[in-house]
Biopython code that builds the backbone (N, CA, C, O; Angstrom):
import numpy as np
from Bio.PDB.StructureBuilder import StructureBuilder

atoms = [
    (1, "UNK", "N", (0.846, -1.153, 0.000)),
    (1, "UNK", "CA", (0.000, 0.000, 0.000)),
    (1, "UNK", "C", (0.900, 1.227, 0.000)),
    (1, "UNK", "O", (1.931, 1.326, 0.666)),
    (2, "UNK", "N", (0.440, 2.080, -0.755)),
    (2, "UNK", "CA", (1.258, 3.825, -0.950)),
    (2, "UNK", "C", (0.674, 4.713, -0.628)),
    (2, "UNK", "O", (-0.522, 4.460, -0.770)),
    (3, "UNK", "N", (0.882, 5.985, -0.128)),
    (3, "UNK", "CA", (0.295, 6.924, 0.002)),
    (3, "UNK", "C", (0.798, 7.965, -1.333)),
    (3, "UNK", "O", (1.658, 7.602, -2.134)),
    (4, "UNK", "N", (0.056, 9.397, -1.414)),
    (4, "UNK", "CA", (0.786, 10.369, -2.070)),
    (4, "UNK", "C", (0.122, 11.526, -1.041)),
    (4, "UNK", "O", (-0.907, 11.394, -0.378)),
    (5, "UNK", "N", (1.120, 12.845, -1.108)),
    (5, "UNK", "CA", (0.601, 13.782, -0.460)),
    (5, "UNK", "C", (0.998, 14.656, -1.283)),
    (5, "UNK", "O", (2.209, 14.866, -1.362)),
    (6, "UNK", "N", (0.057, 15.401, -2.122)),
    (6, "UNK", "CA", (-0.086, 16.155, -2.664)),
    (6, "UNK", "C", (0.375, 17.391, -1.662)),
    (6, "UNK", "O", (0.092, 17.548, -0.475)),
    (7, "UNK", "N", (1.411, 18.450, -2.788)),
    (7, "UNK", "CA", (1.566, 19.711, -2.209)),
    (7, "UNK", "C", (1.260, 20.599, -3.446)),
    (7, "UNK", "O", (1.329, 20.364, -4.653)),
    (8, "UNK", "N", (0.791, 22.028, -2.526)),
    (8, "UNK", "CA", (0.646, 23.373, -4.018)),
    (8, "UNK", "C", (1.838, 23.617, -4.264)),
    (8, "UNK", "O", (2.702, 23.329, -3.436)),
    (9, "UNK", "N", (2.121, 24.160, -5.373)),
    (9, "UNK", "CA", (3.588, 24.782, -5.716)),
    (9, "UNK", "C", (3.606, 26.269, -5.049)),
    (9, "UNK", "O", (4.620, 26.891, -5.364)),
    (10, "UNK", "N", (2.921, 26.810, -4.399)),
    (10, "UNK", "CA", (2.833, 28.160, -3.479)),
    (10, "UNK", "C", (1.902, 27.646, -2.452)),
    (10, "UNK", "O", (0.906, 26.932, -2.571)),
    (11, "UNK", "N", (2.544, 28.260, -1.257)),
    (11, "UNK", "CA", (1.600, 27.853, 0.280)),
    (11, "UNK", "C", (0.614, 28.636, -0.263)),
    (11, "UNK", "O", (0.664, 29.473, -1.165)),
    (12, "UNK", "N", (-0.544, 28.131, 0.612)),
    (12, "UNK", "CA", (-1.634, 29.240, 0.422)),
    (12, "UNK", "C", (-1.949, 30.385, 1.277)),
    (12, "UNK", "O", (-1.454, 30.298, 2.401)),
    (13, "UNK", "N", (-2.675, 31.487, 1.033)),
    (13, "UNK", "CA", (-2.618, 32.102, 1.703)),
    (13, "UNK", "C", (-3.357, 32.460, 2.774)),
    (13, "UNK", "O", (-4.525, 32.586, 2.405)),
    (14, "UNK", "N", (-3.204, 32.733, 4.180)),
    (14, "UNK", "CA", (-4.117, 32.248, 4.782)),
    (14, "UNK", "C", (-5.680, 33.647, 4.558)),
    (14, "UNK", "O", (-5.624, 34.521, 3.694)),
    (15, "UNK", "N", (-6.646, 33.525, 5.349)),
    (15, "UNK", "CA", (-7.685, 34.233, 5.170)),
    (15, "UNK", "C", (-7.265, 35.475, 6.242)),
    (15, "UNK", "O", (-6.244, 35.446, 6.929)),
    (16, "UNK", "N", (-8.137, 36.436, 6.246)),
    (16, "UNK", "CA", (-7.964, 37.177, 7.197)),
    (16, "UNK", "C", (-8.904, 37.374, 7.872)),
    (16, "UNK", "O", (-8.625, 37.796, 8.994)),
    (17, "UNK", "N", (-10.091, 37.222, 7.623)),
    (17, "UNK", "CA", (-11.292, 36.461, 8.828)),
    (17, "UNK", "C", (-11.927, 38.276, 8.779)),
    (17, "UNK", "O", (-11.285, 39.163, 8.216)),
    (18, "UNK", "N", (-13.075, 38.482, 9.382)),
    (18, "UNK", "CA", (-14.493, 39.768, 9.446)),
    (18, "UNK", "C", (-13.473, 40.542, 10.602)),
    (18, "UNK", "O", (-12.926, 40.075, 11.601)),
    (19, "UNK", "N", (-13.459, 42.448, 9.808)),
    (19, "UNK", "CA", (-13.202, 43.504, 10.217)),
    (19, "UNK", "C", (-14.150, 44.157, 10.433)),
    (19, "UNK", "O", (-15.078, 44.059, 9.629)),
    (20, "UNK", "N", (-14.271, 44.948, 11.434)),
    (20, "UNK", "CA", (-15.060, 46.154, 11.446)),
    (20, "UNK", "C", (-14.310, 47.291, 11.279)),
    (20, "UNK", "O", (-13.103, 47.460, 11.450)),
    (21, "UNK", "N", (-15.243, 48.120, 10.893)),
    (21, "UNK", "CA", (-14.721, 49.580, 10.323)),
    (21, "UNK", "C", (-15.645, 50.721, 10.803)),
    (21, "UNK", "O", (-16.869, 50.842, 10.844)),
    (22, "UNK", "N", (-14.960, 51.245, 11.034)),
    (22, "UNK", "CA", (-15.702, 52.954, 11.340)),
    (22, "UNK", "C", (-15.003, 53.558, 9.991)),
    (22, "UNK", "O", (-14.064, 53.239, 9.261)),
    (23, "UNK", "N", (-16.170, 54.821, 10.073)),
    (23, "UNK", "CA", (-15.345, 55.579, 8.419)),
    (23, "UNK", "C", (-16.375, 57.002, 8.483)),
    (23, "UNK", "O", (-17.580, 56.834, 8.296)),
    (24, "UNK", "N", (-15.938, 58.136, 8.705)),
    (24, "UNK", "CA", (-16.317, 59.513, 9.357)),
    (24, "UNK", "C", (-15.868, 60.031, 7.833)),
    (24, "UNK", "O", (-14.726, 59.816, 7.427)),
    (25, "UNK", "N", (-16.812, 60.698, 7.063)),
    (25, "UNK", "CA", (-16.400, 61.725, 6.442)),
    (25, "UNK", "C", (-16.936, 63.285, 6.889)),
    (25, "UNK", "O", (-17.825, 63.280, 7.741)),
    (26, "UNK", "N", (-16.583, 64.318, 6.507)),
    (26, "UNK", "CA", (-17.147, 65.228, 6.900)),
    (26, "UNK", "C", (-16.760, 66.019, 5.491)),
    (26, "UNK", "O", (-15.921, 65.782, 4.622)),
    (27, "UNK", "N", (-17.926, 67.247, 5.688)),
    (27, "UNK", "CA", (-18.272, 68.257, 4.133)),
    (27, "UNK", "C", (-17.867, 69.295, 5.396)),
    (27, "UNK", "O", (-18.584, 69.111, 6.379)),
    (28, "UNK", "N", (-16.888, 70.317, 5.550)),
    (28, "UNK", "CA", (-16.558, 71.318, 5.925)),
    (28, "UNK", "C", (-18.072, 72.194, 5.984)),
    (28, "UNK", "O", (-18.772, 72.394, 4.991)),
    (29, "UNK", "N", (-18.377, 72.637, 7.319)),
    (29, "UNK", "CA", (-19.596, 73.316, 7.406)),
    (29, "UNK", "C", (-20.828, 73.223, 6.811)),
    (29, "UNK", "O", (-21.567, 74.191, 6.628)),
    (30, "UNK", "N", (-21.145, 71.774, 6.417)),
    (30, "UNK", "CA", (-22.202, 71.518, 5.540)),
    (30, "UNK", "C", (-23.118, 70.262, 6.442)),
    (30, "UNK", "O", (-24.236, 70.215, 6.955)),
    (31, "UNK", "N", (-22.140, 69.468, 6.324)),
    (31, "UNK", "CA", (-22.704, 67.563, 6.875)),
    (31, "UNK", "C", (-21.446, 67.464, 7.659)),
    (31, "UNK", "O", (-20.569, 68.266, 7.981)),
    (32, "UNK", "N", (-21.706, 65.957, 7.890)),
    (32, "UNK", "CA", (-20.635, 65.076, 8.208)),
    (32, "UNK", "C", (-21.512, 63.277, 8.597)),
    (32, "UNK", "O", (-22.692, 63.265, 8.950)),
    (33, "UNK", "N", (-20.932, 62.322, 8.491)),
    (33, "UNK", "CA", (-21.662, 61.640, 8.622)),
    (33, "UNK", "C", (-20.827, 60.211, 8.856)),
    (33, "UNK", "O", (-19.742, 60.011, 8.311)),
    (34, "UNK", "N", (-21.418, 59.332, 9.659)),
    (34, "UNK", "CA", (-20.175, 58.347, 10.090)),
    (34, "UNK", "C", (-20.962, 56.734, 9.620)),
    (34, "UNK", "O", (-22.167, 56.485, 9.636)),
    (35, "UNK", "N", (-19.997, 55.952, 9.283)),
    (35, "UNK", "CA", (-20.495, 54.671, 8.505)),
    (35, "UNK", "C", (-19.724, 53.695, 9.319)),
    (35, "UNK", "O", (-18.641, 54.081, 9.760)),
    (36, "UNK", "N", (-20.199, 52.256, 9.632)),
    (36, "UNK", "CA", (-20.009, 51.563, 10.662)),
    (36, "UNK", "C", (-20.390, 50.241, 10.017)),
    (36, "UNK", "O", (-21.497, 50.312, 9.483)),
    (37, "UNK", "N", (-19.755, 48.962, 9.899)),
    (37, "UNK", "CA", (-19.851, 47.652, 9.845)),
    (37, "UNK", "C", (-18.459, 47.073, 9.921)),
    (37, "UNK", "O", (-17.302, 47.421, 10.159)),
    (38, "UNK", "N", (-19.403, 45.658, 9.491)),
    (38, "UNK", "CA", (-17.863, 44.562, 9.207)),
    (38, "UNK", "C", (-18.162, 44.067, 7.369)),
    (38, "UNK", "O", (-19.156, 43.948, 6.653)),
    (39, "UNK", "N", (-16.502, 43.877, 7.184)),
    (39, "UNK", "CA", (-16.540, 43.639, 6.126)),
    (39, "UNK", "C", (-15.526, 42.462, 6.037)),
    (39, "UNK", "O", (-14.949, 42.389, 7.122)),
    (40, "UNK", "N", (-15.019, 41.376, 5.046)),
    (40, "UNK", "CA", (-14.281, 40.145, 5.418)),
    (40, "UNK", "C", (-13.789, 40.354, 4.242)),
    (40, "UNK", "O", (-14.425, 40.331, 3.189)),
    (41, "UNK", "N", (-12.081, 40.669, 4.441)),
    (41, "UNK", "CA", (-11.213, 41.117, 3.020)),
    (41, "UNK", "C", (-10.921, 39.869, 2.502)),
    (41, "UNK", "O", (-11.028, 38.784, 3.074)),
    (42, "UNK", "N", (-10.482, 40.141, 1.191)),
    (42, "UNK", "CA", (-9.559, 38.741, 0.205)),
    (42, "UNK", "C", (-8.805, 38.704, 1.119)),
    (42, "UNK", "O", (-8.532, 39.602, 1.915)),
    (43, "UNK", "N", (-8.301, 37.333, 1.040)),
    (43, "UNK", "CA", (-6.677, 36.938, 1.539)),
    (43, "UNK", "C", (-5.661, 38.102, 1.048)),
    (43, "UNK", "O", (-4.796, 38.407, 1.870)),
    (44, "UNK", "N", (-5.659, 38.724, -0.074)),
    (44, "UNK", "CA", (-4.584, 39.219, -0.697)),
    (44, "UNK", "C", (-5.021, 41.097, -0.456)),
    (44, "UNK", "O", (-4.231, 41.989, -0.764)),
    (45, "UNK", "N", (-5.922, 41.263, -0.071)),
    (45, "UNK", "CA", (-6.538, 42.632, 0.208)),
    (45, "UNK", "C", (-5.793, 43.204, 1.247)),
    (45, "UNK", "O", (-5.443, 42.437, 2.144)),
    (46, "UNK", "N", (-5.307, 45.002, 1.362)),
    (46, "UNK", "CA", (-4.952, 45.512, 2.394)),
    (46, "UNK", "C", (-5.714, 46.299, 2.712)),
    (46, "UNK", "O", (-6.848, 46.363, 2.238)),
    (47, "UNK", "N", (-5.117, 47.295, 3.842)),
    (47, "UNK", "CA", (-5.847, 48.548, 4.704)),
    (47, "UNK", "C", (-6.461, 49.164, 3.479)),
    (47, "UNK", "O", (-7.643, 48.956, 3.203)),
    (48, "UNK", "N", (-5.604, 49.993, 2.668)),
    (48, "UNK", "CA", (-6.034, 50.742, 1.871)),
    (48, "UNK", "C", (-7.115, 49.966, 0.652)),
    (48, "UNK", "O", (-8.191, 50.453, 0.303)),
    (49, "UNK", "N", (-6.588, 48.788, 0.177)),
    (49, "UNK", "CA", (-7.655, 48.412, -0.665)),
    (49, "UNK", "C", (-9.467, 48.510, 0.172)),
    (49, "UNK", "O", (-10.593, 48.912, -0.123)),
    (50, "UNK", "N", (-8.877, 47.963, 1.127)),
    (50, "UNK", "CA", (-10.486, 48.260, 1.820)),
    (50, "UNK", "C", (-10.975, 50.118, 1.891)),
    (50, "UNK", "O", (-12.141, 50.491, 1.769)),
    (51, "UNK", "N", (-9.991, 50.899, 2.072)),
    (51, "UNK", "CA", (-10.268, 52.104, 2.636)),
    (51, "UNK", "C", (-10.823, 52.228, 1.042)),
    (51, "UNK", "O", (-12.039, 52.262, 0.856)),
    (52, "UNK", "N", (-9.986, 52.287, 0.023)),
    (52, "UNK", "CA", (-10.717, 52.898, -1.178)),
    (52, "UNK", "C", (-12.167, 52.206, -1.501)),
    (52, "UNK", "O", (-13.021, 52.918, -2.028)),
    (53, "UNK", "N", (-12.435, 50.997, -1.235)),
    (53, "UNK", "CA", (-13.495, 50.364, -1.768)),
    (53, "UNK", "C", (-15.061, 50.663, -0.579)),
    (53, "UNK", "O", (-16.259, 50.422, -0.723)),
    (54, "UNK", "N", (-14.239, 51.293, 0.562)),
    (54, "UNK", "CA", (-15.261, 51.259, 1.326)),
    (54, "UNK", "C", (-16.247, 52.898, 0.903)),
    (54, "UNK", "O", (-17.471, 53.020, 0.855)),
    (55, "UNK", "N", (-15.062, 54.080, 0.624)),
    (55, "UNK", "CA", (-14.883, 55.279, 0.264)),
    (55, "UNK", "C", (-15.976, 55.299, -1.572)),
    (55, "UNK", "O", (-17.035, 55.876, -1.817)),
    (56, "UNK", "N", (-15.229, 54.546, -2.349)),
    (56, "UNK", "CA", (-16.418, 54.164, -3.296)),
    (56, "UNK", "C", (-17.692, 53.792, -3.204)),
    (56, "UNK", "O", (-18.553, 54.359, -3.876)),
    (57, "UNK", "N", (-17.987, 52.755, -2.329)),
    (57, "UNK", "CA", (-19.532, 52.027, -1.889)),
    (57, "UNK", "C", (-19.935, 53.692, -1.391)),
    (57, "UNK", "O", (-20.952, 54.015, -2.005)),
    (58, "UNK", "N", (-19.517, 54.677, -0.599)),
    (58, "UNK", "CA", (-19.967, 55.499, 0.219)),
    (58, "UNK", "C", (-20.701, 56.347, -1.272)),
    (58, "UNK", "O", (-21.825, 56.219, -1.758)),
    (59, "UNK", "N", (-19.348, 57.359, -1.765)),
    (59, "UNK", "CA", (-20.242, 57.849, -2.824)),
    (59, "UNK", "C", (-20.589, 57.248, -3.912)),
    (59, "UNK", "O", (-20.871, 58.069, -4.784)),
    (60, "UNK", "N", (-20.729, 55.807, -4.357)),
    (60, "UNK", "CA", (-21.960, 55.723, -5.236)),
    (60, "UNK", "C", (-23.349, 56.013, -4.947)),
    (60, "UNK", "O", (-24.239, 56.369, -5.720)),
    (61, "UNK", "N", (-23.391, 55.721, -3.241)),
    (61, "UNK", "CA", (-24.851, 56.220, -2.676)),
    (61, "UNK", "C", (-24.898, 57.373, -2.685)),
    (61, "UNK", "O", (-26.000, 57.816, -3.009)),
    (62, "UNK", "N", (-23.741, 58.473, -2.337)),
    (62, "UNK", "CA", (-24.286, 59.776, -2.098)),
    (62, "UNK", "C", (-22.821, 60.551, -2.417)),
    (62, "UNK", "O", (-21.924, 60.933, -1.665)),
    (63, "UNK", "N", (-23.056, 60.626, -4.424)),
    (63, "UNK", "CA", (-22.170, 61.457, -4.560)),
    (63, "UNK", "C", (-21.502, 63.077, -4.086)),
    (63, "UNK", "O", (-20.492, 63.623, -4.528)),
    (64, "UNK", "N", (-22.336, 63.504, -3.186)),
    (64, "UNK", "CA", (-21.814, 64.582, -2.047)),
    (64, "UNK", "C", (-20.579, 64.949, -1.657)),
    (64, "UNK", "O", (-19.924, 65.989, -1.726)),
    (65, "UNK", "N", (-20.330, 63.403, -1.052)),
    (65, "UNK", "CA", (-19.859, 63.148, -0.239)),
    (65, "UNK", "C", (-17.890, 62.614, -0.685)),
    (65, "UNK", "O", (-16.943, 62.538, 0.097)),
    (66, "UNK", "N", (-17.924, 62.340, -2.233)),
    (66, "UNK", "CA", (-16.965, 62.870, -3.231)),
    (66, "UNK", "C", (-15.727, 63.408, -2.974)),
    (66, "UNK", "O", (-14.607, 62.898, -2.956)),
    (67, "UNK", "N", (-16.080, 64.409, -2.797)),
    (67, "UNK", "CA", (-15.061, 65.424, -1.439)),
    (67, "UNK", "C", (-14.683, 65.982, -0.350)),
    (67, "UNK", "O", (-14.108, 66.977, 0.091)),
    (68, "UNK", "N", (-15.273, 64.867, -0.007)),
    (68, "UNK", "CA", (-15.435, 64.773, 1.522)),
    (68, "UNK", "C", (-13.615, 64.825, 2.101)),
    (68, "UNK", "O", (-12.503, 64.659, 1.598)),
    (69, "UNK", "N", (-14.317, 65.225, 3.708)),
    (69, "UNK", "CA", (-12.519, 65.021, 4.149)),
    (69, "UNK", "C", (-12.844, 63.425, 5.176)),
    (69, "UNK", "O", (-13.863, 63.032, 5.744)),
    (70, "UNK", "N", (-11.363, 62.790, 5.043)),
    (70, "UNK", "CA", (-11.673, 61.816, 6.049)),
    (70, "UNK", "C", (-11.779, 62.378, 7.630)),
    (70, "UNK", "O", (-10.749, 63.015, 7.849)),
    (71, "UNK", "N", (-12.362, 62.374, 8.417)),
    (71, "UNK", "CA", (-12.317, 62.922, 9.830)),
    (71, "UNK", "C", (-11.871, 61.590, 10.722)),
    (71, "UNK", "O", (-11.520, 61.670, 11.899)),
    (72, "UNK", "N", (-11.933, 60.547, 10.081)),
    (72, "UNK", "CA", (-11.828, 59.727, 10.914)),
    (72, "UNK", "C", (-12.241, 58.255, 10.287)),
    (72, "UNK", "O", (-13.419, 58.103, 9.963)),
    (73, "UNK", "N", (-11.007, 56.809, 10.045)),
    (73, "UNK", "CA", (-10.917, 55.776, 9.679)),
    (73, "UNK", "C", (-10.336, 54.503, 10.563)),
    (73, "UNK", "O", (-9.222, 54.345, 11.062)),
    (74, "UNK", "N", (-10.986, 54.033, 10.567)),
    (74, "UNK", "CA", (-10.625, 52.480, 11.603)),
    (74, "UNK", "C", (-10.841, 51.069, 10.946)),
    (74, "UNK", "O", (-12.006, 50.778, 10.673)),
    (75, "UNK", "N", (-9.825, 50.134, 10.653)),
    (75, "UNK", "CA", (-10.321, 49.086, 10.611)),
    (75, "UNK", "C", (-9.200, 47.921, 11.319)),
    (75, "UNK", "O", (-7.982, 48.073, 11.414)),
    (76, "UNK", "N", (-9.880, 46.924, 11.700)),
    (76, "UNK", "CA", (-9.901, 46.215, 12.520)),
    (76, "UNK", "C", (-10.391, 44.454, 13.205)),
    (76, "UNK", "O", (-11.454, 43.937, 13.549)),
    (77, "UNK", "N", (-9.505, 44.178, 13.164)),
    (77, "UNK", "CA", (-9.975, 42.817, 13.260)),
    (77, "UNK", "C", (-11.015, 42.366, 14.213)),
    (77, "UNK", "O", (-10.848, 42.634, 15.403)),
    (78, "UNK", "N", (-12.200, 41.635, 13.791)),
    (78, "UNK", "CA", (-13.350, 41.692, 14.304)),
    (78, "UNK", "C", (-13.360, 40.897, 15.701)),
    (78, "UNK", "O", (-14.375, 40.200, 15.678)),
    (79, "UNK", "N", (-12.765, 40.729, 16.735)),
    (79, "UNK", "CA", (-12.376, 39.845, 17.272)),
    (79, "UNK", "C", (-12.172, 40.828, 18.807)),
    (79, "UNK", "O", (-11.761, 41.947, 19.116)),
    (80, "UNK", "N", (-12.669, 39.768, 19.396)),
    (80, "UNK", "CA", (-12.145, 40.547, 21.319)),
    (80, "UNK", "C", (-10.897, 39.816, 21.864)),
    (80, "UNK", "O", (-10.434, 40.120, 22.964)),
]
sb = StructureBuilder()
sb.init_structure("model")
sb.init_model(0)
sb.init_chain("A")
sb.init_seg("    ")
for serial, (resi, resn, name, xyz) in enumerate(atoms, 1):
    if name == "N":
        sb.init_residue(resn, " ", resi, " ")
    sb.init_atom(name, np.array(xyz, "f"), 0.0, 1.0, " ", f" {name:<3s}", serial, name[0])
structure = sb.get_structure()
């Protein structure tokens, strides 16, 4: 009797498991308005890929918000 043990030719990569995020924009003397969940990145995703994609989802809903300033960004592994 034989075994085989298959290996990948690249380790894989591991996951990075559900972040939460805070994400504050503010319109200088106009609005300001603060956005709050979790989101669960690619394995291969960073801070910023999330910051831009979260910043997009924001103004496709409410192009306003466009030029907004960041007042305030957090993300974070979902975990105590």
């Amino acid at each position: 009797m034989s075994s085989t043990t298959v290996q990948n030719a690249s380790p894989a990569v591991p996951q990075q498991g559900t972040h939460h995020y805070v994400l504050t924009l503010d319109l200088p003397g106009r609005m300001a308005a603060t956005w709050t969940g979790t989101i669960t990145p690619g394995a291969k995703d960073t801070r910023h890929d999330l910051y831009v994609f979260l910043r997009k989802h924001v103004t496709a809903e409410l192009p306003e918000y466009a030029r907004a300033n960041v007042a305030f960004f957090s993300l974070e592994p979902n975990r105590l």
